[in-house]
PADO-505300 format. One line per 3 residues: number of its first residue (from 1); their letters; for each residue x, y, z of C-alpha. Coordinates in nm, 4 decimals. Each point is the difference from the previous one (the first is absolute). Layout:
<recs>
NUM = A = X,Y,Z | ...
</recs>
This chain:
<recs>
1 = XXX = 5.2743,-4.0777,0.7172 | -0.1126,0.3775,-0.0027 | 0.0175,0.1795,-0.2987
4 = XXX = 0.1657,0.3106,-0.0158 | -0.1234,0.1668,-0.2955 | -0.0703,0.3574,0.0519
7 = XXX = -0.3132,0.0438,-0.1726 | -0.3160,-0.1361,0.0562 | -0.0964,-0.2468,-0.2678
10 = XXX = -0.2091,0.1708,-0.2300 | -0.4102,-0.0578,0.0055 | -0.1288,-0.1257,-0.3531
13 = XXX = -0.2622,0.2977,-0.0922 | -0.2192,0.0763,-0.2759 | 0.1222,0.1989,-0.3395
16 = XXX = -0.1064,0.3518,0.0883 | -0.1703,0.0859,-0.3487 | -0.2188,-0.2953,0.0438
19 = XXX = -0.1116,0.0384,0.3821 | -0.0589,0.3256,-0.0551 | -0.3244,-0.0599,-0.1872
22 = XXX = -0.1498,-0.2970,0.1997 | -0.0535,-0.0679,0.4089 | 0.2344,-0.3560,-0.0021
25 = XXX = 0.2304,0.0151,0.2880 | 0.3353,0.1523,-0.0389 | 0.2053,-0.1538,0.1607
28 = XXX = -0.0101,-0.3601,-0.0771 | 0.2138,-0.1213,0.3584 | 0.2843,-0.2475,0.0298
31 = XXX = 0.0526,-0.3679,-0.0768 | 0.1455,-0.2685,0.2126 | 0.3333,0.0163,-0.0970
34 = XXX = -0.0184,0.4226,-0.0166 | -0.1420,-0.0325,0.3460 | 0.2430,-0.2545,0.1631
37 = XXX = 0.3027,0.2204,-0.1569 | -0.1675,0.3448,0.1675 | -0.0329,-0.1842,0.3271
40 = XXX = 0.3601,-0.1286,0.0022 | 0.1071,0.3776,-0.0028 | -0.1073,0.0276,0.3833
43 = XXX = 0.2722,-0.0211,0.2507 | -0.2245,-0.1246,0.2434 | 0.1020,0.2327,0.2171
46 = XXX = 0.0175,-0.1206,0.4224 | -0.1973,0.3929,0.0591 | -0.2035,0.0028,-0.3351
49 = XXX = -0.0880,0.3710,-0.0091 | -0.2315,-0.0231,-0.2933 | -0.2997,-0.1457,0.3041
52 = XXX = 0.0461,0.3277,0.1143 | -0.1474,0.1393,-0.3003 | -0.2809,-0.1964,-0.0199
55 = XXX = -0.3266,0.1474,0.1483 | -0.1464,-0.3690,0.0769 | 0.3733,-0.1399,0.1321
58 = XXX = 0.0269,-0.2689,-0.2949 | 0.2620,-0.2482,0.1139 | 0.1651,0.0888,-0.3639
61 = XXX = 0.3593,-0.1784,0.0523 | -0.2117,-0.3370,0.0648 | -0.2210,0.0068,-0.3052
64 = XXX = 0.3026,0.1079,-0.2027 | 0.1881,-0.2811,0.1174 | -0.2812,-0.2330,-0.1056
67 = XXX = 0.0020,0.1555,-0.3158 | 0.3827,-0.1000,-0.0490 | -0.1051,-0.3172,0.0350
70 = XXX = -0.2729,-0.0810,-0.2182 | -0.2342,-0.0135,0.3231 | -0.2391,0.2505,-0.1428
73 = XXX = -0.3670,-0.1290,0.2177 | 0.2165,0.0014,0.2844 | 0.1323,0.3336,-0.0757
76 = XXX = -0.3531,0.1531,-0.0479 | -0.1549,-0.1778,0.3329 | 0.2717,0.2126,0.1408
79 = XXX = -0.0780,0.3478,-0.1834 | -0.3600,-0.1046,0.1095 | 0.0405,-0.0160,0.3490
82 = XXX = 0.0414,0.3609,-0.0210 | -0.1890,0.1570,-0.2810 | -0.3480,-0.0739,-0.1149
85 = XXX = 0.0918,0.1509,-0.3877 | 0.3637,-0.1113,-0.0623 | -0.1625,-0.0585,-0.4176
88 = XXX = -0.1398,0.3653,0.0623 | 0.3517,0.1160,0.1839 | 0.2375,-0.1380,-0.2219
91 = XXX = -0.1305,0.2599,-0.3033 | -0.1242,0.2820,0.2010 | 0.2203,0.0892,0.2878
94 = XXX = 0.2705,0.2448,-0.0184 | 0.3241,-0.2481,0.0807 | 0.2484,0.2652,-0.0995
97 = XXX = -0.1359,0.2155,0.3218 | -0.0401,-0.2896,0.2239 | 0.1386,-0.3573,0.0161
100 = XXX = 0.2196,0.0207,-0.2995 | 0.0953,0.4046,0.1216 | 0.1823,-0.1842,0.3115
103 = XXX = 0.1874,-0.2972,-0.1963 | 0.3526,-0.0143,0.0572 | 0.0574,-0.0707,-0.3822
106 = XXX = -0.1198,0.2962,-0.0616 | 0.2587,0.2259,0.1777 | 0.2401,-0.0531,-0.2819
109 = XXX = -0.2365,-0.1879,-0.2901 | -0.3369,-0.0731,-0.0282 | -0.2231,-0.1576,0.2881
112 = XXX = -0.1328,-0.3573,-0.0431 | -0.3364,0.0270,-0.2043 | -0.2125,-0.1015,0.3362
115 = XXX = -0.3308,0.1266,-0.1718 | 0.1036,-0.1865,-0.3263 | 0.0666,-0.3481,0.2061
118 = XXX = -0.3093,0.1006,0.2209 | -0.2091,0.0036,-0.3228 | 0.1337,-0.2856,-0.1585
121 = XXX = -0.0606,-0.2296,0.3181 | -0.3681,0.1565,0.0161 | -0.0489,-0.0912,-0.3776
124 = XXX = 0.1783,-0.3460,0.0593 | -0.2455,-0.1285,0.2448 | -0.3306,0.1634,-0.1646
127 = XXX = 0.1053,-0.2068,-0.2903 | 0.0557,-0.3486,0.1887 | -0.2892,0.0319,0.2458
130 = XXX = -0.3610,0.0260,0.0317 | -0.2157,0.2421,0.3152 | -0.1403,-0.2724,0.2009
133 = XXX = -0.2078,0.0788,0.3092 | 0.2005,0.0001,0.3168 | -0.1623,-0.1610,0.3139
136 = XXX = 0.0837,0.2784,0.2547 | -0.1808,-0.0572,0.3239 | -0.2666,0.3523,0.1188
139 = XXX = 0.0642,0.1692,0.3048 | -0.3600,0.1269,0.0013 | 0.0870,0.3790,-0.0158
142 = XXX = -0.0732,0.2180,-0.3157 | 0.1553,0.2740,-0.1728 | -0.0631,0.2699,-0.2988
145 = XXX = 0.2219,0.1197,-0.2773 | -0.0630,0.2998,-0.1611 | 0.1520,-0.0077,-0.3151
148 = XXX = 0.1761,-0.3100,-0.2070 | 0.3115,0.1942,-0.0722 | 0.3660,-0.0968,0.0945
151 = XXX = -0.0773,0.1071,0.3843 | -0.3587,-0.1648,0.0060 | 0.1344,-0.3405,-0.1894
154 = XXX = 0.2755,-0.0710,0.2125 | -0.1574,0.1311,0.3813 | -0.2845,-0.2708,-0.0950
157 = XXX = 0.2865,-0.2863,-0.1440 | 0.1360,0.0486,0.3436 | -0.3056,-0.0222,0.2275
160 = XXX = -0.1499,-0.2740,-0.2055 | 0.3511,-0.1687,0.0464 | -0.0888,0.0260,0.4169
163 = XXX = -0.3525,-0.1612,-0.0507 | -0.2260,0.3530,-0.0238 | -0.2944,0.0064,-0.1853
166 = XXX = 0.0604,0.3395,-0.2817 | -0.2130,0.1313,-0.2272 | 0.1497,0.2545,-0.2511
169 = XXX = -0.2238,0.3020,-0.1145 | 0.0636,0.1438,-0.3477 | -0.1548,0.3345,-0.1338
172 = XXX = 0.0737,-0.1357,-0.3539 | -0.0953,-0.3103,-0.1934 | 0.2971,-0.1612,0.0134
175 = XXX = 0.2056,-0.0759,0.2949 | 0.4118,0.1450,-0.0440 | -0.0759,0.3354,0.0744
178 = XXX = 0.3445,0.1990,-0.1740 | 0.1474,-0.3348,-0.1323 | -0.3063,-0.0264,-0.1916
181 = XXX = -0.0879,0.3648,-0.1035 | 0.2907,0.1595,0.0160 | 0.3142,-0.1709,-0.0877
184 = XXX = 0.0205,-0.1037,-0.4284 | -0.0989,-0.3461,-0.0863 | 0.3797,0.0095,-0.2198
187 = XXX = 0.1414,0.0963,0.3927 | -0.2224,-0.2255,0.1937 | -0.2254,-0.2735,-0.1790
190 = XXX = -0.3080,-0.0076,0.1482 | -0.0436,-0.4014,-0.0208 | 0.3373,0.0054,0.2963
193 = XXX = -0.2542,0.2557,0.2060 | -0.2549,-0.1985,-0.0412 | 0.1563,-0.3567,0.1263
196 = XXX = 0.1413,0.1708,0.3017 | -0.3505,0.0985,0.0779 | -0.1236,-0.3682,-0.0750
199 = XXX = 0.2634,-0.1262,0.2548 | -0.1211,0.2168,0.2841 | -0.3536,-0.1321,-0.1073
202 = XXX = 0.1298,-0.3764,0.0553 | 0.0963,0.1058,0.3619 | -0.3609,0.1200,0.0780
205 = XXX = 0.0114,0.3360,-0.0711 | -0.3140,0.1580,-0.1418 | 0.0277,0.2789,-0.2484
208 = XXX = -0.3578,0.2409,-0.0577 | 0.0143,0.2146,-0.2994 | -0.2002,0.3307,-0.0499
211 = XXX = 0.0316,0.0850,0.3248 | 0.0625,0.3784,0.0713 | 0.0408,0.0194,0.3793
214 = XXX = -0.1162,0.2919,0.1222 | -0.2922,0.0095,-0.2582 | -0.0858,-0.3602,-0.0406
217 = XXX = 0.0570,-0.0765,0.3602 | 0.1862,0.1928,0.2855 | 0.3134,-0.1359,0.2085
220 = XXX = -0.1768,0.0895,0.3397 | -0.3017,-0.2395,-0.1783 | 0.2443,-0.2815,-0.1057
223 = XXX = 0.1033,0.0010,0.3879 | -0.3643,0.0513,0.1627 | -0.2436,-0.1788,-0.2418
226 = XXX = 0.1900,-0.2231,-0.1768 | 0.2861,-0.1964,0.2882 | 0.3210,0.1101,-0.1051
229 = XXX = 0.2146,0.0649,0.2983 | 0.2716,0.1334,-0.1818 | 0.0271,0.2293,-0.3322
232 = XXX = 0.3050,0.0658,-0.2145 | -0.0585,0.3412,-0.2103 | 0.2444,-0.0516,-0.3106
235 = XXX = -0.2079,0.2065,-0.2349 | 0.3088,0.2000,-0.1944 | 0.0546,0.2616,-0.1119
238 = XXX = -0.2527,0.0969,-0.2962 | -0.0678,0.3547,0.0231 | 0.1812,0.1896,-0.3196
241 = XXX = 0.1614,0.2994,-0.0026 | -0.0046,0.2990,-0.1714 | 0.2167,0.3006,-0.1240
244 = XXX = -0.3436,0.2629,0.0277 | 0.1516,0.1328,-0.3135 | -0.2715,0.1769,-0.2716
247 = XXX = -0.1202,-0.2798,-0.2272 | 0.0187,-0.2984,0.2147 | -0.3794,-0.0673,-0.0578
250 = XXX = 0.0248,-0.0054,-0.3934 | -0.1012,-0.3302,-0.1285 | 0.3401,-0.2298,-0.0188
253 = XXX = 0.1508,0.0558,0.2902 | -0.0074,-0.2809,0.2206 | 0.1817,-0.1047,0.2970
256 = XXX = 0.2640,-0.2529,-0.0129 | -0.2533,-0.2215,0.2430 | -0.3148,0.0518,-0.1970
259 = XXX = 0.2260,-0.0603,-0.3525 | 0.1554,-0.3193,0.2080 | -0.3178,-0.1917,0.1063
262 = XXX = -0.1356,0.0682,-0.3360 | 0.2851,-0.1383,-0.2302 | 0.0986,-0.2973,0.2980
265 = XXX = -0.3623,-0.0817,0.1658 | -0.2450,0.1020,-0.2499 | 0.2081,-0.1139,-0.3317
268 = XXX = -0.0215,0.3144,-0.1709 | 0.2298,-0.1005,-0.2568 | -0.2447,-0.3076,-0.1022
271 = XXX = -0.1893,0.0641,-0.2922 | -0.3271,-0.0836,0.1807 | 0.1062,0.1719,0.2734
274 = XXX = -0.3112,0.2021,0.1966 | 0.2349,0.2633,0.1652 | 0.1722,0.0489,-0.3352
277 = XXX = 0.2620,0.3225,-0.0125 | 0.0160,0.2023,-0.3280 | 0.3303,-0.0824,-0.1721
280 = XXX = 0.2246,0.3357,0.0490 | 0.2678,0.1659,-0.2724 | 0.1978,0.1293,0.2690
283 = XXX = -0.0316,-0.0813,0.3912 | 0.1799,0.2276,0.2644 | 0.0544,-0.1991,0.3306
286 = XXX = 0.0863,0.2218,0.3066 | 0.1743,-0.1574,0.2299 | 0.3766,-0.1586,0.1152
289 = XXX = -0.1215,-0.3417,0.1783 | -0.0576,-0.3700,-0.0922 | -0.3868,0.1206,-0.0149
292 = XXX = 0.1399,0.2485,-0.2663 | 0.1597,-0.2662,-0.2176 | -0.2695,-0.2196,0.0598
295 = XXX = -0.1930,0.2510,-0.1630 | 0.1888,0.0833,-0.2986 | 0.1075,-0.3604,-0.0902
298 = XXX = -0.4146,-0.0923,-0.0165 | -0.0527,0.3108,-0.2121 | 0.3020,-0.1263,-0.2223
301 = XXX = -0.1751,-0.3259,-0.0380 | -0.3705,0.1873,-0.0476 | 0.1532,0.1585,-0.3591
304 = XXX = 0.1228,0.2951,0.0895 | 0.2569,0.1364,-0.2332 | 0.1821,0.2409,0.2352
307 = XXX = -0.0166,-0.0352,0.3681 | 0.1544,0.2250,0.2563 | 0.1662,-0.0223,0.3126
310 = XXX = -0.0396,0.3525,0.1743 | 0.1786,0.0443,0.3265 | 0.1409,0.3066,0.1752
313 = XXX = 0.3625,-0.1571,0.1054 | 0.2838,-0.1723,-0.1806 | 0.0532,-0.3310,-0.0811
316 = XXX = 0.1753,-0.0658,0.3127 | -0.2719,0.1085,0.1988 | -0.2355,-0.2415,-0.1778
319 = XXX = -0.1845,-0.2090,0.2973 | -0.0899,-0.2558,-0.2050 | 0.1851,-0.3078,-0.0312
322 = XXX = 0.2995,-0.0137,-0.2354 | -0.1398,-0.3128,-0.1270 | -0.3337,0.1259,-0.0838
325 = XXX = 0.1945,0.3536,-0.1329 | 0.2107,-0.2154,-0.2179 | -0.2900,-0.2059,-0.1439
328 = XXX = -0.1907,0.2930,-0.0982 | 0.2634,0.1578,-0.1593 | 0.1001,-0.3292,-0.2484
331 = XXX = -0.4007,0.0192,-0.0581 | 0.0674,0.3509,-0.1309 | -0.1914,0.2272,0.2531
334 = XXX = 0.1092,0.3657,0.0371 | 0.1701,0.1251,0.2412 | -0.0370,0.3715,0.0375
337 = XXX = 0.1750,0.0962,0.3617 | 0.0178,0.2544,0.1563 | -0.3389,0.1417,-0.1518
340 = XXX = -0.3180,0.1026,0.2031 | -0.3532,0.0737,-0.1162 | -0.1960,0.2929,0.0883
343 = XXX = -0.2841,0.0211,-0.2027 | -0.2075,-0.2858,-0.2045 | -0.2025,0.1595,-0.2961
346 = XXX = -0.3062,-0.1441,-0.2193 | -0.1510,0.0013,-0.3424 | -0.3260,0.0640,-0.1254
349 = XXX = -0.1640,-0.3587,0.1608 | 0.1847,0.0940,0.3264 | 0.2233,-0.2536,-0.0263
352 = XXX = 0.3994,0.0708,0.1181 | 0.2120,0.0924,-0.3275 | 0.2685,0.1722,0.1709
355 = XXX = 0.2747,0.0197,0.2834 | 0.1302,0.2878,0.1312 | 0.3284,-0.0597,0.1555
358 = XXX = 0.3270,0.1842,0.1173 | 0.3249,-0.0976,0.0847 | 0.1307,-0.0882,0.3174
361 = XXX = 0.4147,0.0676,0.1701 | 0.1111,-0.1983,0.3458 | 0.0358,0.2061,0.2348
364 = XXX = 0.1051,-0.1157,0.3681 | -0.1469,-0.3121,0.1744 | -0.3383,-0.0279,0.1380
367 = XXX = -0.1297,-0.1398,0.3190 | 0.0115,-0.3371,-0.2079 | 0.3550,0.0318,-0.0833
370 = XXX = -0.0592,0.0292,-0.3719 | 0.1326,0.3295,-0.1744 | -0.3169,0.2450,0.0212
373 = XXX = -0.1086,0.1000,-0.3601 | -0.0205,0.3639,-0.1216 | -0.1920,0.1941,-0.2873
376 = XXX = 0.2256,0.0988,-0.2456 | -0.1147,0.3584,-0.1165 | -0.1916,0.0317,-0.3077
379 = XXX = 0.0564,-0.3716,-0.0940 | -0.3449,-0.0579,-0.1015 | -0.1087,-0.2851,-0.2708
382 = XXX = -0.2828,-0.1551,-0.1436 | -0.0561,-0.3589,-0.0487 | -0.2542,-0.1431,-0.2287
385 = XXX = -0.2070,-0.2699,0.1957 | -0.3111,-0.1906,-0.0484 | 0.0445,-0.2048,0.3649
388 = XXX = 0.1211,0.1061,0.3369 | 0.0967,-0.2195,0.2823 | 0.0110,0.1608,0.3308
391 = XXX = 0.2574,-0.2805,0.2528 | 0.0723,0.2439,0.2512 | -0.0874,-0.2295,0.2652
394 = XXX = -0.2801,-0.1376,0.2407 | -0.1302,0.0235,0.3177 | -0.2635,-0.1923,0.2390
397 = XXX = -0.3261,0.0286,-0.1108 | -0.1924,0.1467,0.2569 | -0.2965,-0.2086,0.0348
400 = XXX = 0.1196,-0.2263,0.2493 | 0.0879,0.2906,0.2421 | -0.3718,0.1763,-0.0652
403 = XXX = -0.1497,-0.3160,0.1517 | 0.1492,-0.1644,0.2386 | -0.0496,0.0915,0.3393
406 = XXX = 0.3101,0.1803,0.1470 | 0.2398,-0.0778,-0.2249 | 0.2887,0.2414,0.0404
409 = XXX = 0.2105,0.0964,-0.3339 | 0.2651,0.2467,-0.0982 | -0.0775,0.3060,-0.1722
412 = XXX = 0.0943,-0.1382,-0.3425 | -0.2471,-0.3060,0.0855 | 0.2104,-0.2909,0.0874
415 = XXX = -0.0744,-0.2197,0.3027 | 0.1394,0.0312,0.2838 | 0.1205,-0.3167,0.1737
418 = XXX = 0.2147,-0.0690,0.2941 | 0.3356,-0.3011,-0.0011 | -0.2445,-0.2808,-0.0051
421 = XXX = -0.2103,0.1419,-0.3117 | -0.2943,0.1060,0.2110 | -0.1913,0.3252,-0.0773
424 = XXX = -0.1862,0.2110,0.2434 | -0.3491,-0.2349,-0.0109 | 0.0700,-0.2976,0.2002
427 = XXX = 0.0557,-0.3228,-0.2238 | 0.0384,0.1790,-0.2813 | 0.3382,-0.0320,-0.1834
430 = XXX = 0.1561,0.2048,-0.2942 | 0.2827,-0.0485,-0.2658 | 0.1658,0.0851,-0.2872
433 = XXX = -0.0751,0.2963,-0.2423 | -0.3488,0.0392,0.2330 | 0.2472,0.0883,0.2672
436 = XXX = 0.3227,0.1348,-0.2311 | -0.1339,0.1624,-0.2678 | 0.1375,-0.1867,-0.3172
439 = XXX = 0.3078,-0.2105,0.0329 | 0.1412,-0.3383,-0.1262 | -0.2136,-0.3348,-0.0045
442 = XXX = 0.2715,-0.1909,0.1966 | -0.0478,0.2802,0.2756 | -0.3471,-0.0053,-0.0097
445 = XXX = 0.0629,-0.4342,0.0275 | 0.2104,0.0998,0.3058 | -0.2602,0.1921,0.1908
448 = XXX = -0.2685,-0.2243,-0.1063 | 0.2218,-0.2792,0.2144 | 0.0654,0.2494,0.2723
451 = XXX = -0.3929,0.0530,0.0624 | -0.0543,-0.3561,-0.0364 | 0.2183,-0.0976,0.3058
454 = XXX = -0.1410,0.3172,0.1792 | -0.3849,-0.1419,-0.1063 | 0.1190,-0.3598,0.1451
457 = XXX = 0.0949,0.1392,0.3534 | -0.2723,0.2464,0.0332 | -0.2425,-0.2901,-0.0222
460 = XXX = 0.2245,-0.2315,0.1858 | -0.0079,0.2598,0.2962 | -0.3771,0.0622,-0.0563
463 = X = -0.0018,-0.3523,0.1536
</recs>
């Protein structure tokens, strides 16, 4: 029997005065009977559009109606099929733009909580099972990964899947690439990154650490010296950006990546910590996104007694998540909209003190669609600040384009690949934020799949 409540049921979370000063996961997911209630709110629809908002095609009626059931291994063999993450997924993803965006239920009510069930089935079966080696017979050809992020994880799930031999090559010391340093232990626990990792591991697939390609070793080396017939370049989007505003060398002002893999990777916030960051008074985050309130939440849980949201547009205009928005607004972050800084100052030890801001009107839409903000005339304020975080963004880093052998990008530095994931150097493949600048992990997960199939019939027709 379907259940026809109108609201989603409600995921058990934290007490926001007490997450806000540790890194303990937030949301603390569904139980059984939360979980088979949820999934008895899908019509089951005969043309479910919700697998048309799924970047990896998730067969999302089927694992739902397993769900209903009480069939939850079943249910995740079937979000498995698709998607190498569905524990990563489940948290990350933004549902409300995709899957859940094209629900039926939610013409008129809410969706069905598809990420909620997805991460409760994911959680379900890491609890009841154990990573066991697969016996998955070689085809004899090899391939390189460049990168262990979302794109890089799931292209090499999939080849290993069709009997390749993958190696994965990681710049940093530990293999996740964003899941790892850039997305909040309280968002994402590291320990779920981590097992997803050991699975791929269990299926063959190597994983080298401190491995810069480009420095360490070169992509047109990994295909002439070393046998790989094939490389996938899924190497993000790291690069920061800037505002080129005066101050933005004073000490304490970081970027949101550099403040990220410190706090998530390096465990600033441990008090043995090697990488530790000074404990601020009051932190200024600039920035709308999820990187933004990423950012602010970790500077929340770091001590800070005031921190600051500073964005340009309105609360509508937010891109961030309304989950994430909402969360870091019951953990008492500051919101000041429709604000814009134009000058960082310093005292005596050259360390940032002060903001310089003024205040921002709509005006008409952009080329983005979003209302296009405008100086308001002699709005200027000062805010006191002892931390800055710049999240204004990323883009490739250009390393991989400065040595590799033809490699054609776009001005801005992404890859340039044709509809089967293929760059301009023959055998080499691209996807994800290398190729889009910075997007979503389940799209990155998507075009990691996409270059996976193109990978498998490039060799195939290589004979």
């Amino acid at each position: 029997m379907f259940n026809m409540n109108p609201k989603k049921c409600e995921m058990p979370s934290l007490d926001p005065n007490i997450r806000n000063t540790n890194f303990e996961e937030v949301a603390l997911g569904y139980t059984e009977e939360m979980a088979i209630d949820e999934a008895k709110r899908c019509l089951q629809c005969k043309n479910p559009q919700c697998m048309n908002g799924c970047p990896v095609r998730i067969e999302i009626p089927k694992f739902i109606a397993l769900v209903a059931e009480g069939k939850f291994e079943e249910a995740y063999q079937v979000i498995y099929a698709s998607s190498a993450l569905p524990a990563v997924c489940g948290r990350v993803c933004p549902q409300e733009s995709q899957c859940e965006g094209k629900c039926v239920r939610g013409i008129k009510h809410e969706s069905v909580g598809i990420g909620r069930l997805e991460r409760f089935v994911a959680d379900w079966h890491n609890a009841h099972t154990e990573i066991e080696a697969k016996e998955i017979v070689s085809n004899g050809h090899k391939v390189a990964i460049v990168g262990s992020g979302p794109a890089g994880l799931t292209c090499a799930g999939d080849l290993a899947k069709l009997g390749y031999e993958v190696t994965i090559f990681e710049a940093l010391h530990v293999a996740g690439g964003v899941l790892v340093y850039g997305i909040p232990e309280f968002r994402l626990p590291k320990a779920i990154v981590q097992r997803e990792i050991d699975g791929l591991k269990a299926m063959g697939v190597k994983v080298e650490t401190n491995m810069v390609i480009g420095r360490t070793i070169t992509i047109d080396e990994l295909m002439e010296e070393y046998g790989f017939e094939a490389v996938f370049v899924g190497s993000g989007a790291g690069l920061p950006k800037f505002m080129n505003i005066p101050g933005e060398n004073l000490k304490g002002v970081f970027s949101a990546n550099e403040f990220l893999t410190r706090v998530n990777l390096m465990k600033a916030y441990k008090e043995n910590s090697t990488t530790p960051i000074k404990q601020s008074k009051n932190v200024a985050v600039v920035g709308g996104g999820n990187v933004a309130m990423d950012a602010a939440r970790c500077a929340k849980r770091l001590g800070a007694e005031n921190v600051y949201i500073v964005y340009r547009r309105g609360l509508e205009e937010l891109p961030a998540r309304k989950e994430e928005v909402e969360h870091a607004m019951e953990e008492g972050i500051i919101f000041k909209l429709l604000n814009n800084p134009i000058e960082l100052h310093g005292d005596e030890t050259g360390t940032v003190s002060k903001m310089t801001c003024v205040e921002m009107t709509l005006g008409e839409p952009d080329a983005s669609g979003r209302r296009r903000p405008v100086v308001k005339e002699n709005s200027e304020f000062d805010l006191d600040v002892d931390c800055v975080i710049m999240s204004l963004g990323t883009s490739p880093n250009p390393l991989i384009k400065a040595t590799t052998s033809g490699l054609n990008t776009e001005r801005w530095g992404g890859i340039i690949v044709d509809e089967a994931s293929m760059t301009s150097v023959d055998g080499v493949f691209a996807g994800g934020d290398a190729v889009t600048g910075a997007a979503t992990v389940i799209l990155a997960m998507g075009a990691g799949k996409q270059a996976a199939k193109g990978i498998d019939e490039y060799i195939r027709n290589r004979g």
